[in-house]
N, C-alpha and C positions, 0 to 999 in steps of 0.2 A: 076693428082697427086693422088695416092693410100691413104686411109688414116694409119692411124698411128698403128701397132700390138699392143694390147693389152693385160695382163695375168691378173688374180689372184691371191691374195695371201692371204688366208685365215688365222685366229691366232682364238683360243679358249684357256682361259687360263684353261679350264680340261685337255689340252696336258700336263702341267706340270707335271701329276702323272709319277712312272714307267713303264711300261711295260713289264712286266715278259718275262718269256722262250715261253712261250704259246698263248702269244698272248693279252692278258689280264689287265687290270689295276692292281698293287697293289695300295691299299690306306694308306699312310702315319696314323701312329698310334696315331702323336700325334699334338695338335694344332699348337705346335711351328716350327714344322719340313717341311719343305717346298724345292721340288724340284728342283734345278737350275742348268742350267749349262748344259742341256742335261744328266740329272740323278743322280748329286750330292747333296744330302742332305746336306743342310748347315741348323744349328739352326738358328730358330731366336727368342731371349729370350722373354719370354710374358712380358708382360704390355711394352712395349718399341714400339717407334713409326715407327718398319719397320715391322710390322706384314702381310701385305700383299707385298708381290714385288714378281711375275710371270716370270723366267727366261727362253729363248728358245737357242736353240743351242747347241750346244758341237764343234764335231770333222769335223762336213760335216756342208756346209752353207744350210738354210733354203730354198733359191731362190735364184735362179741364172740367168745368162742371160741380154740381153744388153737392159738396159731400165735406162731411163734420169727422169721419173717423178714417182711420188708414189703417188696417193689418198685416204685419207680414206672415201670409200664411203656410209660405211654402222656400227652403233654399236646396239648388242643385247647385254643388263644389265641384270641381274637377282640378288635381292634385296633384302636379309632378316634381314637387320641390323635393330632391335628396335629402334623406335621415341623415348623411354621413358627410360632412363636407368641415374641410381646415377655412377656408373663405366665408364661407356662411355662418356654423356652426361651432366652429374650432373643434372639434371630435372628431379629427380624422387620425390621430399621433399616439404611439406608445410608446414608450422607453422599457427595454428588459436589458438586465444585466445576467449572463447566464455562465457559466463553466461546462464544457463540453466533455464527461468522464474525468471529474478534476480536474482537469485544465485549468488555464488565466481564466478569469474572469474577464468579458466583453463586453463592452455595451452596443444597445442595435436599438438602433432610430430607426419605425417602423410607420410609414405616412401610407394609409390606404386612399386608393384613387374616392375622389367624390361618387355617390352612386346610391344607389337604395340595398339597404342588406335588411334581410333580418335575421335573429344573433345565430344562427350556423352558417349562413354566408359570410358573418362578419368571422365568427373565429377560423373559418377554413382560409379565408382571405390572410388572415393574421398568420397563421399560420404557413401558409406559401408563401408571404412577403419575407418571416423571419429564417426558413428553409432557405428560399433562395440569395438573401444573405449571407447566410454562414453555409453554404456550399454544400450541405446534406438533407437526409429530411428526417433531422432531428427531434424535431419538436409536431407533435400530433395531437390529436384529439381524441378524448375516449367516450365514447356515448354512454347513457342511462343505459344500464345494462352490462357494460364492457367491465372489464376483468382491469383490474391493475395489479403489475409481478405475478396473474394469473393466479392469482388467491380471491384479494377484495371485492367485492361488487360493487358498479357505481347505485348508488338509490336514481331513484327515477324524480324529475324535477331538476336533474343540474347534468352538469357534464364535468372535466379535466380538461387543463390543457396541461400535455405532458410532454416529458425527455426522455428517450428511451436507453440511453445508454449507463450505465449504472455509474454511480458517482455525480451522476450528471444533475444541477439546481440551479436553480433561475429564480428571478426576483420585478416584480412588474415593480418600476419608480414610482414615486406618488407624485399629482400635480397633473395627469391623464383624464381630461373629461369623459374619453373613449373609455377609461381602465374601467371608471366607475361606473359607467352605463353597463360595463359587463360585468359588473360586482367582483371585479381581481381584486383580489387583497393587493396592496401593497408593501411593497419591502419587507416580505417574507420569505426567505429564502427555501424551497421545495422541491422536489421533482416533480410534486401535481400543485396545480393551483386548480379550484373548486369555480366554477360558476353556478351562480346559484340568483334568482331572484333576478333579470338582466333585462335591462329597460330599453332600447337603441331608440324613442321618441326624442328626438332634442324638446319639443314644444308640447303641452297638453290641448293645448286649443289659440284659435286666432279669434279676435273678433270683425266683423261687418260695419262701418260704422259711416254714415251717411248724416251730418249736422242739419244740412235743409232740409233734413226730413223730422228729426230728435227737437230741434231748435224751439218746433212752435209749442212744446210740450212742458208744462207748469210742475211736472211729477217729472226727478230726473234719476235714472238708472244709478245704482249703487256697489261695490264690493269692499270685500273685505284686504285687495289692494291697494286701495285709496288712490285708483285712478279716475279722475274727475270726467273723462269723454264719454258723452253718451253714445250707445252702440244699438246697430238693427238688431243685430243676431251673435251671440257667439256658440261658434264649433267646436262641440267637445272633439278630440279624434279618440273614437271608440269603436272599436270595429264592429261592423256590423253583423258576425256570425265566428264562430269559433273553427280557427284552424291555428294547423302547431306545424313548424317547420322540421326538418329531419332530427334536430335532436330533444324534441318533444317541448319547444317553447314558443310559447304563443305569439302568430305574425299580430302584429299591432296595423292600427290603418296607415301608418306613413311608413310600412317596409315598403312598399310598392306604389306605383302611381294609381289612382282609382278616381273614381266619377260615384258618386254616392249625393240620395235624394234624402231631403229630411223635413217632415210635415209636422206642424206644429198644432195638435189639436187643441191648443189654448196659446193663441197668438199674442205677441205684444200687440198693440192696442194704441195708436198715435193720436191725439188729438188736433184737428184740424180746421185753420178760417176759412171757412167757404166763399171768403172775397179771395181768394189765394191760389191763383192756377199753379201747378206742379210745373218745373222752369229748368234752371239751371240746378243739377246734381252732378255731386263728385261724390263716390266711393272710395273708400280707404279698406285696408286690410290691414291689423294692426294685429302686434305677436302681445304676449305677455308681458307684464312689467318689471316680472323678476326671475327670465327664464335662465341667467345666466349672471355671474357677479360683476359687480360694478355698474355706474352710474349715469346719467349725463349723454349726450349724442355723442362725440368720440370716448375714445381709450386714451389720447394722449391727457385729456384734464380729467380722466377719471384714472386708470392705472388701476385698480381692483381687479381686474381680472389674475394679473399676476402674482397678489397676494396668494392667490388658490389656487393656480394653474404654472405649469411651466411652461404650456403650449403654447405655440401664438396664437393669441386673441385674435377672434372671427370679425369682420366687419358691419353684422347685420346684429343691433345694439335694442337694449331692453326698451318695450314700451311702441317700438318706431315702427310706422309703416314696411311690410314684405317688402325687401329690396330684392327685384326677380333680376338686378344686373347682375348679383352674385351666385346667380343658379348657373351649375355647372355645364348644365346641357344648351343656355345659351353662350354662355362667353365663350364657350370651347367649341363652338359650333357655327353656326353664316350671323351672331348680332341680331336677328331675328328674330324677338319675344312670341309669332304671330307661329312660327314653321313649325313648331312641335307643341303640344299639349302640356305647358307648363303650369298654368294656372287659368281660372276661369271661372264664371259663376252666371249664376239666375235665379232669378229672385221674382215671387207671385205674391202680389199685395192684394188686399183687398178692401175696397173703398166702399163707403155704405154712408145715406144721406143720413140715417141717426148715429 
């Protein structure tokens, strides 16, 4: 018995640009403006939650030929969406209420610029934001190992964020999705607060999710979310090798932008009409459905975010396709989605006549 023919079919969503007379990409001018269709610019307005959807095809099918399965065997991501952002995220804000050697007590609204930290760039950053506030540099950081009043030892696994002048205690507010990611207690009045345990990922994973491809399939993908969209692939973000930042806590995959390959030695598995050329495709990147509280595609008919948060709610909403209009390094930057390595993907399937 011969075994079974097998093709390739490869997807990059860089194919989306145009292709001029010449040979060449053009690069769409502007962030909202997004290729589909096999070269049709369709808008899609910023801050709304379909900012990224990747469309192939037009007039002629993608692949063609008599094949019954589809696997995907292989996804490369490329990853420059900020961990830390008030617009995207709402995790960029703290509140401390502090006394500076018994003094009044103050309060300090503390907004870190959008960007990638991981948690010792985030407390050094915090820590220069609240210094340069209150006019000294008051407040510091004691690493795993460091002395506090030159007696205690910090244990290894956390650090202090501290006041050095005696009398001096501060208290981080509660309602901080930022506070919590760096596990501060709040409204504990101290001259050290403890980090211990500190997560700076807003998201655990995105999924992949392409319905022309999921649609023709009689068995449909499941979770313990009770989201009903079938998906190609979801990315866990786990880093791929163990490093610790300077005060011994581990960089996760979204402190930093990265390009990371992940082969799937037991593929999902699509079943396929072999009257059915491969045509029109649109890709979606969809976040979690319950990475953040409250409901619904806006804030104004949902309002749950401020049950739990004092901060202002972010605009990129549970469930809903990556809005890249809300990535820092395009709106702040030429509108461009195309000029810096914001997001991106490729994707190896593999077709086979049984």
């Amino acid at each position: 018995m011969r075994p079974a023919y097998t093709a390739e079919f490869l997807v990059n969503s860089a194919d989306r640009l145009n292709v001029n007379s010449v040979g060449t990409f053009d690069l769409d001018s502007s962030a909202t403006q997004f290729t589909l269709g096999g070269g049709v610019a369709t808008s899609q307005g910023a801050k709304t939650s379909n900012g990224y959807a990747v469309a192939y095809g037009g007039a002629s099918s993608l692949f063609n030929g008599v094949f019954n399965r589809l696997a995907l065997t292989e996804v490369d991501m490329q990853w420059g969406v900020e961990n830390v952002s008030s617009t995207l995220w709402g995790n960029a804000e703290i509140n401390i209420v502090a006394s500076i050697g018994g003094g009044a007590f103050n309060t300090y609204d503390i907004v870190l610029p959008a960007g990638f930290y991981n948690v010792a760039e985030c407390l050094q950053q915090i820590v220069f934001e609240l210094n340069s506030t209150i006019g000294s540099s008051e407040f510091y950081i004691i690493p795993p190992g460091g002395y506090i009043n030159g007696s205690s030892l910090v244990g290894s696994g956390q650090c202090l964020l501290g006041m050095k002048s005696a009398g001096s205690v501060f208290a981080v507010l509660g309602g901080s999705p930022l506070a919590q990611q760096l596990s501060l207690p709040s409204n504990l009045y101290s001259q050290f607060a403890s980090i211990i345990r500190p997560n700076l990922c807003p998201i655990n994973y995105v999924d992949f999710v392409c319905r022309q491809l999921t649609d023709n399939m009689s068995l449909k993908d499941g979770n313990t979310a009770n989201q009903s969209t079938p998906i190609l692939s979801r990315w866990y973000f786990a880093p791929d090798s163990d490093q610790y930042d300077a005060y011994g806590f581990k960089i996760l995959q979204q402190y930093a932008p990265f390009t990371s390959r992940r082969a799937f030695p037991s593929p999902k598995e699509m079943r396929w009409d072999p009257k059915m050329p491969i045509g029109q495709l649109s890709f979606e990147v969809r976040l979690p459905v319950n990475w953040r509280p409250g409901t619904g595609t806006t804030y104004a008919s949902s309002g749950e975010w401020t049950q739990y948060y004092s901060t202002s709610p972010p605009l990129q909403d549970n469930g809903q396709v990556l809005d890249l209009n809300l990535v820092y390094n395009e709106v702040a930057a030429d509108q461009n989605p195309y000029s810096s390595p914001i997001f991106g993907f490729q994707m190896r399937f593999l077709a086979a006549e049984q």
